[in-house]
N, C-alpha and C positions, 0 to 999 in steps of 0.2 A: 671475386677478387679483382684489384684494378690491377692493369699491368706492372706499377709499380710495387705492387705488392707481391706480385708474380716472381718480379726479378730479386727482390727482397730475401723472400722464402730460399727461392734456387741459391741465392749466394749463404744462406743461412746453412743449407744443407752440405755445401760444398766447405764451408770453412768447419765443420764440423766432420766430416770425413777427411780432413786435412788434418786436422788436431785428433785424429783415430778415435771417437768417437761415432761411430757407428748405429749403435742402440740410437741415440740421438739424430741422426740423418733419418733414419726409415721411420721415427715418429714426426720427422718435421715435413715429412716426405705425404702423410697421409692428408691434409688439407689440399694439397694441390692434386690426388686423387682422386680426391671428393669434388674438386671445381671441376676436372676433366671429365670423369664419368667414363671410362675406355675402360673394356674388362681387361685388355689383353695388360694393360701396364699394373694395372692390380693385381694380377695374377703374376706377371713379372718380380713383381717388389714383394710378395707371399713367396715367389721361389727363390729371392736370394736372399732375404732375411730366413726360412728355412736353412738353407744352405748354413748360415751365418751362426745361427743355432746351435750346428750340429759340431761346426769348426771350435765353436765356446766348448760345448759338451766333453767332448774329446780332450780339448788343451785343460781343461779344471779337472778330469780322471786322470791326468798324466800319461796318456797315453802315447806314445814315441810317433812323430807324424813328420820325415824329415821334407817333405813339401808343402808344411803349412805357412811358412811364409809367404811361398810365393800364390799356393790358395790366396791366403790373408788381403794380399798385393790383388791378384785377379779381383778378386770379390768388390774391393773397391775400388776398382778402375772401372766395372761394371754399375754399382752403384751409381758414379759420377754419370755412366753414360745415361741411364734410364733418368736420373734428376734434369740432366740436358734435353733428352728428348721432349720429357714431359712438360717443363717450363717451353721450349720452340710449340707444343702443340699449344697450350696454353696464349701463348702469345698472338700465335696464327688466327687463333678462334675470333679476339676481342680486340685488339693492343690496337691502338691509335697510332704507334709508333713510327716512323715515314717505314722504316724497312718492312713492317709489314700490311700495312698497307700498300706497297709494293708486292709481296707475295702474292698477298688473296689478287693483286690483279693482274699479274702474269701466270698465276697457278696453273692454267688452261694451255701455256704456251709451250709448246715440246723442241727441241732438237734436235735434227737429223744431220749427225758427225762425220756421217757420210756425204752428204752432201754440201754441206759447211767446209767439208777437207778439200770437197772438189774445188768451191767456188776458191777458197785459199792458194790453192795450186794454179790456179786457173790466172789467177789477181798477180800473182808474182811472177810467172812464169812470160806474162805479157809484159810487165814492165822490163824483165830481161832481155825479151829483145831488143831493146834499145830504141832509138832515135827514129828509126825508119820508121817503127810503126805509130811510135809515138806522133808523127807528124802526121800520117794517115790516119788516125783517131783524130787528131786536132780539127782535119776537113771535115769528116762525118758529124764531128761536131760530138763525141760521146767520151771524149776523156772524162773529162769532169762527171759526166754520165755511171761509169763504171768505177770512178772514184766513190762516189757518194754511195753506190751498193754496196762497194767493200768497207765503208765506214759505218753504215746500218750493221752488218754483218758483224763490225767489230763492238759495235752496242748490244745486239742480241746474245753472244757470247759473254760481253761485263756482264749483264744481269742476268746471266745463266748460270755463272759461275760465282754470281753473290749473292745471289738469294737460296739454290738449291739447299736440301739437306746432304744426305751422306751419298757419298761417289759408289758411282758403279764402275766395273770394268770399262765403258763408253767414257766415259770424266775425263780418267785413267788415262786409258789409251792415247785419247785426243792430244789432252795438256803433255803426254810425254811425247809425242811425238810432233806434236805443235811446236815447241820449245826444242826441243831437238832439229829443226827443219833449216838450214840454211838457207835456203832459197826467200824464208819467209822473215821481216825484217825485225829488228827490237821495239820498233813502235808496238808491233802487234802483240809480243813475249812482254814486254813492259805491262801492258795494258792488263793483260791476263793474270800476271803477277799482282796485279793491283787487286783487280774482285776479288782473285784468293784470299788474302789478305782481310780484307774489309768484310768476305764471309766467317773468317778464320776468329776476327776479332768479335765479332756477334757472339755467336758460342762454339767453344772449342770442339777439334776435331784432330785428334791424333795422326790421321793419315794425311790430311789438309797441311798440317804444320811437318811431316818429315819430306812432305813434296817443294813446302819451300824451305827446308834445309838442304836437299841436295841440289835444288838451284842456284843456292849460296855458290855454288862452284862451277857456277854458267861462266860459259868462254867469252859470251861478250859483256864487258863491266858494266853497262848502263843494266842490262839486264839483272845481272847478282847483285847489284845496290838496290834495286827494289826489293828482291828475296833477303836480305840483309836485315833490308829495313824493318821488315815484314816479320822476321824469326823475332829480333829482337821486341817490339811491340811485342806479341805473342807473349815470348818469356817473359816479359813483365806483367804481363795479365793475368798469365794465369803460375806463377813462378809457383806459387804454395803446391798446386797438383802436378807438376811434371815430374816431380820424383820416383811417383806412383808407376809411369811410363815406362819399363823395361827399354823397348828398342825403339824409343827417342832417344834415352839417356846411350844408349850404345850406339847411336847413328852420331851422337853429337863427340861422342868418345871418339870415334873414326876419325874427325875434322883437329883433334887435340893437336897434331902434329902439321897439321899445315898451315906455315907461315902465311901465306896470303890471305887464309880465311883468316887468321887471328887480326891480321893486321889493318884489313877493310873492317873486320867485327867493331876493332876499335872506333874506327871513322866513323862509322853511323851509329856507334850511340853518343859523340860527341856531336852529331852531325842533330841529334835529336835532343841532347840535354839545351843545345843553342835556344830552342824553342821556349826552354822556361823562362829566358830573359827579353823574346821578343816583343811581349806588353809594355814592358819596361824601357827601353829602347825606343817602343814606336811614341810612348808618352813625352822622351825625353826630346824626338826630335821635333813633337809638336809644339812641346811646352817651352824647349830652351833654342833649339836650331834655328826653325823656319822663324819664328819672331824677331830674333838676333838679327838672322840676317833681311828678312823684312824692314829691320829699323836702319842697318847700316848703308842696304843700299843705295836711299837718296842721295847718301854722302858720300859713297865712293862714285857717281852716276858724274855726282856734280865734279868731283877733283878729277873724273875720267877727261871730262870735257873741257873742264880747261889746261889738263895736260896735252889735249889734241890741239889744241891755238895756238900750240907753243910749235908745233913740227910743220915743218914746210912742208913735207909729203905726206900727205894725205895717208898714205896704203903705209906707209913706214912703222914697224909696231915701236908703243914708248917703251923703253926701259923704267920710268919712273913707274908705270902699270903696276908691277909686282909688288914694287914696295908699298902704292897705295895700298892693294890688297892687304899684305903686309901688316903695314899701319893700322888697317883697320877692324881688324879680325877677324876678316870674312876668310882670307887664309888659312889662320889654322880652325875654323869652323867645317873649311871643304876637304882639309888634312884630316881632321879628325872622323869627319862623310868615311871617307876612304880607305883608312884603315880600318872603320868597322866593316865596310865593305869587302876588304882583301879579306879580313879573318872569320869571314864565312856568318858573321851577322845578321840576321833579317829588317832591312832598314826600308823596302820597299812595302811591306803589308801595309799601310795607311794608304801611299798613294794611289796604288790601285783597289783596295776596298771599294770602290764606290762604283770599279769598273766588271762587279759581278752578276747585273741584272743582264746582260745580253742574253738571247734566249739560245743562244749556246752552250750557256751556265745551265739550264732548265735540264738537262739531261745527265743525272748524277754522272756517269761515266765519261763524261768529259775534262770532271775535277780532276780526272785521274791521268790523262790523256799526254802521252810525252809531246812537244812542241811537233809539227810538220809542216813544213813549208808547202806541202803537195796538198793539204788535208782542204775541203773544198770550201770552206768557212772563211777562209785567208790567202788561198794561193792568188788570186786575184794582184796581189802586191806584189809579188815576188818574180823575178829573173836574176838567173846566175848572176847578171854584172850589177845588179842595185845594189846601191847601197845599205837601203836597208832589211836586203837579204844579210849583209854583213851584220850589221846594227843587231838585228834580234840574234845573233851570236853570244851576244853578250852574256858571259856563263854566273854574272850574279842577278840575273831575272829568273826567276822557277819559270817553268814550263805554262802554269795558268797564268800566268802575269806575263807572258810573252803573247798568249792568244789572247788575253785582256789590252794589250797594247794594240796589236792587229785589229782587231775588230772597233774598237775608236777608230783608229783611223781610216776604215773603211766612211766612217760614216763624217770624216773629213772633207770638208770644199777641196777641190784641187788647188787651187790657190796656198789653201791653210799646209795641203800634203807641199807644193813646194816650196813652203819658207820652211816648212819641219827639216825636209831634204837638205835646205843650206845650209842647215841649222851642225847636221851631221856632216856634209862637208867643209865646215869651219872643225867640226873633231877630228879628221879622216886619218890623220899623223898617227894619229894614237890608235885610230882603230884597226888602222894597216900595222903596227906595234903590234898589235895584239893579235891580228888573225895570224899575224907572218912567229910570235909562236904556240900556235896552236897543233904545229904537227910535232911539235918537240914536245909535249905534252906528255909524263912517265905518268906511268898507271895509275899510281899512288895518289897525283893531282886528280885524273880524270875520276877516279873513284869519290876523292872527296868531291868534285864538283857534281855529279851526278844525283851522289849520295843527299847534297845540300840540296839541290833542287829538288829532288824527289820530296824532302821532309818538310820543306816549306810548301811543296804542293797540298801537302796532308797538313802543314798548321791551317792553309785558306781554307779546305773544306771542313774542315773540324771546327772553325768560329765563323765563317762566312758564310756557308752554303744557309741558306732560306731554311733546312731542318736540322743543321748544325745541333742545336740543342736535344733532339733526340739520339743522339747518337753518345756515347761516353767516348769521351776523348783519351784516346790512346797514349797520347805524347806526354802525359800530364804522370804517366805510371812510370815515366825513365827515370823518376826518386830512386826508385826500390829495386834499378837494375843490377848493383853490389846482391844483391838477396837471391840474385835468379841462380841458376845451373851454371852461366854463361860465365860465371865468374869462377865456380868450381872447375869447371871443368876444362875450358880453355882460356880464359884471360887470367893463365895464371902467374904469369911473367911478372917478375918483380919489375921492369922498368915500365910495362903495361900499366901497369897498378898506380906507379909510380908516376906516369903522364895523365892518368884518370883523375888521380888524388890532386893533381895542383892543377890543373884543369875546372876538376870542383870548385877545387879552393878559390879559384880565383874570379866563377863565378856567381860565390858567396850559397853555394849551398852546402852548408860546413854538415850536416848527419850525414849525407854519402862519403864528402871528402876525410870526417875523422875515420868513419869505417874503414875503408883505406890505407888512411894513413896507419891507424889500429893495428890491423893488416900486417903492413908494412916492416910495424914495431914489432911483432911478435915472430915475424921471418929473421930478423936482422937487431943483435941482442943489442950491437953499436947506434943505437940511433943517432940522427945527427941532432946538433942544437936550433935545425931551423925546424925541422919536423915537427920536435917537440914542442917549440913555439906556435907553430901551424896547429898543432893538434890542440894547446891549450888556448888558441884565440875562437878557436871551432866550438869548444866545450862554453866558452866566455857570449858567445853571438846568440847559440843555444840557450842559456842563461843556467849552466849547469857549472856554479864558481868552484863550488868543490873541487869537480875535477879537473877544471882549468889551473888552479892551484896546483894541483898534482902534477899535471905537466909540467906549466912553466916552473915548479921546484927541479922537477928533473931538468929539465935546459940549465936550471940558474947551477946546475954541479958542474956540468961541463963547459961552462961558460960564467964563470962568478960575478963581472964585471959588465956584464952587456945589459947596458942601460932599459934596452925594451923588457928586458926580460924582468927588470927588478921594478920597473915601471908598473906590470902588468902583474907581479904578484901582491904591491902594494896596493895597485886600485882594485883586485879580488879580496885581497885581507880586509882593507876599509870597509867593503860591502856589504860581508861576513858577517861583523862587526869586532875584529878580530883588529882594534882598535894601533892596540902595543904593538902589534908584531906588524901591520902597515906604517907606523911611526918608522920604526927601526929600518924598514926598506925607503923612507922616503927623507932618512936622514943620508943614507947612504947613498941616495942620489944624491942630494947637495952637495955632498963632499967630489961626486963623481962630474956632475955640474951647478957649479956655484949661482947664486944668484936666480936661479930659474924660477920664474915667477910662483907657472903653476904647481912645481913640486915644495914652494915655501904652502903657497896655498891650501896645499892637502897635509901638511905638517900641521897646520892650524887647523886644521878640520878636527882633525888626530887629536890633539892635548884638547879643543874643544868639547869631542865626542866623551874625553877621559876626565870631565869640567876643572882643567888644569887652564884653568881662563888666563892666570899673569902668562904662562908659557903661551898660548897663542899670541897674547899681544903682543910679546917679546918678537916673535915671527910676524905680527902686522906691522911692527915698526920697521923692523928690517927691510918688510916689501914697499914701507909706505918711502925708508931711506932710496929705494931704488928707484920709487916711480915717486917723485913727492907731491903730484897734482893729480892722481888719478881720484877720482869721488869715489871709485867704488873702495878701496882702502881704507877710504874716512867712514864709509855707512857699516865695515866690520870692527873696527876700530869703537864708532860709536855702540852697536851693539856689545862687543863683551866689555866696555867700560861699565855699560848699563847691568848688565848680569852679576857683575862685583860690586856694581851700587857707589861706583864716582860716578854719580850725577851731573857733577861740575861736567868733569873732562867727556863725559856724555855729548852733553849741551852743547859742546866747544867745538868737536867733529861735525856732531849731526847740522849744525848754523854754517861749517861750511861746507857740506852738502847741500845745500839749501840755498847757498849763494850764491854757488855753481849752475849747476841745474839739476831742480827738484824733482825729485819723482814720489808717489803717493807712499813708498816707504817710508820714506824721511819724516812725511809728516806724522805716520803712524807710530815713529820711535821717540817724535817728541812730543807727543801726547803720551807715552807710557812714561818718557821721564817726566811730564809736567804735572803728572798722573801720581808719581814716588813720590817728588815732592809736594804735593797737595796744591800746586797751583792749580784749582780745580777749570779755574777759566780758561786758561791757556791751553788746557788740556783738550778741551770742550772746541777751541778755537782751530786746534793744530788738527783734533782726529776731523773735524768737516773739512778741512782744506784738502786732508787727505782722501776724507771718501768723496769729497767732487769731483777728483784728479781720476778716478775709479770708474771705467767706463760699468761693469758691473759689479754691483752695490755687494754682494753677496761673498764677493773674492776678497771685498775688505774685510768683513765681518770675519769671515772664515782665518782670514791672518790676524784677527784681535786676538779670537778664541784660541789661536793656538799658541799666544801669546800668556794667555791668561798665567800660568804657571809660573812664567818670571817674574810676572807682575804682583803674585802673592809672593813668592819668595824677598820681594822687595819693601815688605809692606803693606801692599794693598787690600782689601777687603773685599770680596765680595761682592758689599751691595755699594761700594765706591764706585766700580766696575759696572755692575749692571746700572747705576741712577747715571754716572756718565754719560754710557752708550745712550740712554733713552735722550736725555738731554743735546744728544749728539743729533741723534733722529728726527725731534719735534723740530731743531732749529733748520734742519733739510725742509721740511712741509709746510714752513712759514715763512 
C-alpha cells in the first residue's frame, strides 16, 4: 500500500468508529494488518473485536449490564488507539513523507533529560548573573560560543518531542517541569509548545493534547497562545473522536468557568480563521496595491518636486505634500495598508516569501522559533540603543518574518545597512509612539499580538516550507471549529457566539457564520431584523434560496417596509421562479422607491417571465421616459416588440441602436426581424455584420439557436432558419 493509501484506510476506519460502527472499522482494519505483518497488533485486534463480541452477545440476551456504556466508550477509544498505532508503523516503514523520513533518521538518537536538565540550568542560570560575567565571556571570546549549544540543544528537544511516539514518565517529567521553571525563558516553553503541537497534529494523542490544555493556563501569555493555538488546531482535527475522550472532555469541563481562558480561546481562533483570507489579500495587494501605486508614483514624485522650488528652505516640510498625496490616492491606498494592518491581517506573506531559502529556514524548528535578539544567526545587529533593535519590535511582523528581515540584512553592504538606518530614522516619531506604549499594553492586546504572530508563523510553514505540501494543513480545519467540543463546552456565551458569528459574517464565510447565527436564534425566541437578514444572505451566498426566503420572510414580519429586505426576497422569488410573488415585491419597492431603475428593470423581467409582453413594455417606456438616450432600453424595447410581432416598431428601436453604438446583438435582432419579414437578404446581410462583430463564431450561433423559438412563433420555418444560416456561413468563406 502507498502511504496515501495508508492514511486513506486509517481515516476510513476512524470515521466509522465515529459513526459507531464498529463491525465496519475491524474489517477495514484487516488490510493494513496484512501490509504490516506484526503478530502482536493482530492478536491485539482478535482480542478487542473478541471483547466486542461478547459486549453484542450480552446486550441482544438483554442481559442488565449497568457499565456497558462506558465498556462500549473504552473499547473504542482502544480501537482508535491500535488503528493509530498501526497506520504510525505503516508509515515509518515506507512513507516518503518529510515527517518520516525525519523518523527512520533520527530513530537512532536517544535523550538524556538528565543531562539536557543540567545543561538548561546551567544556560540560564549564567545569563542571570548578569553583566559582570557576560563581559568576561565576551573577552574569552565564548558567548556566542555557549549560545549556539543552547540553540543545538533547543533543536534536539523540537525533534524529540515531534517526531516521538507515546510519552514516558521522562517526556512527562521533563515538559512539566521545563514549563514550570522560571529561571528558564518563554523562547524555550514557546518552542516546546510548538513540536508538541506539530507531533500532536500528525496523529492524535490524548495525553499529548490535555498537556497542552493545561498550558492553556501558563502564567506567561506568549506561552498559552501557543498552547491555545495548539488545543484549538487539535479540536478541529480530530473534533468527530473527542467525545469518545472521558477526561479530556472533563479536563476541558474544568476551564468552563474561567473567563480568561474563554476569552484568549476566542482570540485565537479568530487569530486563525484570519488565515482563510490571507490568499486573498496577498493577491489583492499584488494585483490592485503595489501597481496602483507603482503607476501614481511618477506623478506624485514629479508634483513633490516642484512643490520643493516653491520653499525657500530647503529642510522646511510642504504642507501642500499631503494633499498631493491626498489628490492622488496613494493616501487612502497607505490608509487602507494600515488598517488592515491594525486589524490583525496578513499583508506581509508575499513580501517576505521569497526570504525563505536562508539555510536558517533548512532546519524545520526554526519555522517554529519565537524572534531573539540574542539567538546567534542575528545578534550580530543588535545593541540595546539601535535602532533597529526597536524596528524589529514591530508586533505586526511574525516572529519568521523578523528572522527573515535580519538575515537579509546581514547579507547587506554597510552602505545599503546605513541608508536602511536613515531610512528608520526618518520614522523614529512614530516608532518612539509606539514603543513608549508598549508597557501599557493590557493582556488582552498582548495575547491577541502574540496569538497573531504565532498563526502566521504556522500559515509560512504550512505553504512555504520546501515540504509544506507533505504536511495537511491545520488552519484550513478552523471551518468546522462551531462542530468541535470548544463550542459545547466553553464558548458558550451568547455574546461569544455573537462576536464569532459577525466576525464570520463579515469575512464571508457564511456555513460557520449562519451556524451561529442558527445558534443564536434558537437561544433567544426575539431575534433581531438584522440577524435574520444576516442569516438569510448566508443561506443566498450558499445558494440555498429556499431558506434565504425563509429568513428574510421572517425579518420582512418585523420590519414590513425595509427596502433590503423586500429587495432580497423578490430577487430569491425571481430565482425560484416564483415569478407573481417577486412582481408583487418589486411593485412594492417602486411605490417604496419611485423611479428606480433597477427595480423597474426586474418588474419587466417578472411580466416578461409571465409572457405578459404589453406589461413589460409598458415598464420599458417608463424607464426608457427616465433615461431617454440610454441604448440599452432601445435593444429591450426592441426585443419584446419583436416577440408580439410589431415588426415596424422593432425595426425603429433596434436602427437606433445601431446608430448609437452597435454591438453584435443588434445585428442578431435585425436579422430575426428581417428574417419575420422575409426580407431574406437583409437578414443574410444583418446576421454577417453580426457574426464579424463576434470575436468567437460559436457564441453567435449559440444566441441564434436559442433564439430559434421566437423566431417560429413568429412565422418562421425551419428550413428558412437552417438555408439562412448556411447562406450566412458560405458568405463568411468567400
Amino acid at each position: 500500500m502507498t502511504g496515501q493509501e495508508i492514511i486513506l484506510q486509517h481515516s476510513r476506519i476512524c470515521n466509522s468508529l465515529c459513526d459507531k460502527r464498529i463491525f465496519d472499522a475491524f474489517l477495514l482494519m484487516r488490510p493494513l494488518l496484512k501490509e504490516l505483518q506484526e503478530w502482536w497488533a493482530i492478536s491485539k485486534k482478535d482480542e478487542l473485536e473478541t471483547v466486542y463480541r461478547q459486549l453484542l452477545f450480552y446486550y441482544v440476551e438483554s442481559m442488565e449490564d449497568p457499565q456497558r456504556s462506558r465498556f462500549y466508550r473504552e473499547l473504542q477509544v482502544n480501537v482508535f488507539t491500535l488503528a493509530d498505532k498501526i497506520k504510525e508503523l505503516l508509515l515509518l516503514k515506507s512513507s516518503t513523507l518529510y515527517e518520516y523520513t525525519q523518523k527512520r533518521y533520527l530513530a537512532d538518537r536517544s535523550i538524556d533529560f538528565g543531562q539536557i536538565s543540567f545543561e538548561l540550568e546551567s544556560h540560564f542560570s549564567n545569563l542571570l548573573l548578569g553583566d559582570l560575567l557576560q563581559e568576561s565571556l565576551n573577552v574569552q571570546g565564548k558567548q556566542k560560543e555557549f549560545a549556539a549549544q543552547h540553540e543545538s540543544t533547543m533543536q534536539k528537544l523540537f525533534s524529540h518531542f515531534w517526531l516521538m511516539e507515546e510519552w514516558t514518565s521522562s517526556e512527562t517529567d521533563f515538559l512539566t517541569k521545563c514549563l514550570s521553571n522560571k529561571e528558564f525563558d518563554s523562547v524555550l516553553k514557546s518552542h516546546l509548545i510548538s513540536a508538541v503541537t506539530l507531533n500532536l497534529l500528525r496523529t492524535f494523542d490524548a495525553a499529548k493534547l490535555s498537556f497542552l490544555l493545561s498550558q492553556a493556563l501558563h502564567e506567561e501569555v506568549d506561552v498559552r497562545q501557543r498552547a491555545l493555538v495548539g488545543v484549538v488546531l487539535a479540536f478541529c482535527r480530530y473534533r468527530r473522536r473527542l467525545p469518545f475522550y472521558d477526561e479530556l472532555m472533563a479536563q476541558l469541563k474544568l476551564l468552563a468557568d474561567d473567563k480568561r481562558f474563554s476569552n484568549e480561546l476566542e482570540i485565537a481562533i479568530i487569530q486563525i480563521v484570519r488565515t482563510l483570507e490571507t490568499e486573498t489579500v496577498t493577491k489583492r495587494i499584488q494585483e490592485e496595491f503595489l501597481p496602483e501605486m507603482r503607476r501614481l508614483s511618477p506623478l506624485v514624485q514629479k508634483k513633490m518636486e516642484e512643490s520643493i522650488e516653491k520653499i525657500s528652505d530647503f529642510d522646511e516640510k510642504n504642507p501642500e505634500w499631503q494633499k498631493i498625496l491626498e489628490e492622488s490616492g496613494i493616501a487612502d491606498k497607505i490608509q487602507q495598508f494600515t488598517e488592515m494592518q491594525i486589524d490583525g491581517t496578513d499583508v506581509y506573506v508575499s513580501t517576505f516569501a521569497a526570504l525563505k531559502s536562508f539555510p536558517f529556514f533548512n532546519d524545520i524548528s526554526n519555522w517554529f522559533l519565537p524572534f531573539d535578539v540574542n539567538h546567534t544567526e542575528v545578534s550580530d545587529l543588535f545593541d540595546k540603543k539601535d535602532l533597529l533593535t526597536i524596528f524589529i519590535k514591530n508586533p505586526y511582523l511574525c516572529n519568521s518574518d523578523k528572522y527573515s528581515f535580519c538575515l537579509s540584512v546581514l547579507q547587506m553592504s554597510a552602505t545599503q545597512r546605513d541608508m536602511m538606518m536613515q531610512a528608520f530614522n526618518a520614522d523614529m516619531e512614530q516608532i518612539d509612539e509606539m514603543m513608549s506604549n508598549e508597557a501599557k499594553l493590557d493582556v488582552d492586546t498582548l495575547a491577541k499580538r502574540f496569538s497573531n504572530q504565532y498563526v502566521q508563523d504556522l500559515y509560512r510553514f504550512y505553504t512555504l516550507h520546501p515540504h509544506h505540501a507533505d504536511f495537511q494543513n491545520p488552519l484550513q480545519d478552523i471551518v468546522k471549529v462551531t462542530e468541535t467540543p470548544l463550542f459545547d463546552i466553553i464558548l458558550t456565551d451568547v455574546a461569544v457566539k455573537r462576536r464569532l458569528a459577525e466576525f464570520y459574517f463579515s469575512k464571508d464565510i457564511y456555513r460557520e457564520a449562519l451556524r451561529l447565527f442558527a445558534d443564536l436564534k434558537a437561544d433567544d425566541a426575539e431575534s433581531s431584523n438584522a440577524m435574520l437578514q444576516k442569516m438569510g444572505y448566508c443561506c443566498q451566498r450558499m445558494d440555498d434560496l429556499k431558506q434565504a426566503l425563509n429568513y428574510y420572510q421572517e425579518a420582512e414580519l418585523l420590519e414590513p417596509d425595509n427596502k433590503w429586505t423586500l429587495r432580497k426576497i423578490a430577487y430569491c422569488s425571481r430565482r425560484l421562479g416564483q415569478y407573481e410573488v417577486a412582481l408583487d415585491y418589486y411593485q412594492r419597492l417602486d411605490k417604496l422607491q419611485p423611479d428606480s431603475t433597477s427595480v423597474l428593470m426586474n418588474m419587466a423581467i417578472c411580466y416578461f417571465q409571465q409572457e405578459k409582453y404589453q406589461d413589460a413594455l409598458s415598464v420599458y417606456f417608463k424607464m426608457l421616459y427616465l433615461s431617454p438616450d440610454n441604448p440599452k432600453i432601445w435593444r429591450l424595447i426592441t426585443w419584446c416588440y419583436f416577440i408580439i410581432g410589431n415588426f415596424a416598431s422593432a425595426r425603429k428601436y433596434c436602427e437606433k441602436a445601431i446608430a448609437d453604438h452597435p454591438i453584435n446583438s443588434d445585428y442578431l435582432n435585425l436579422g430575426h426581424i428581417c428574417l419575420a419579414e422575409n426580407k431574406l437578404k437583409e437578414a443574410v446581410e444583418a446576421y454577417s455584420t453580426g457574426l464579424r462583430m463576434t470575436d468567437d463564431k460559436t457564441v453567435f450561433w449559440n444566441l441564434f439557436a436559442d433564439d430559434v423559438k421566437y423566431l417560429q412563433a413568429n412565422g418562421v420555418e425551419r428550413d428558412a432558419m437552417a438555408m439562412v444560416a448556411d447562406a450566412v456561413k458560405y458568405k463568411e468563406i468567400t
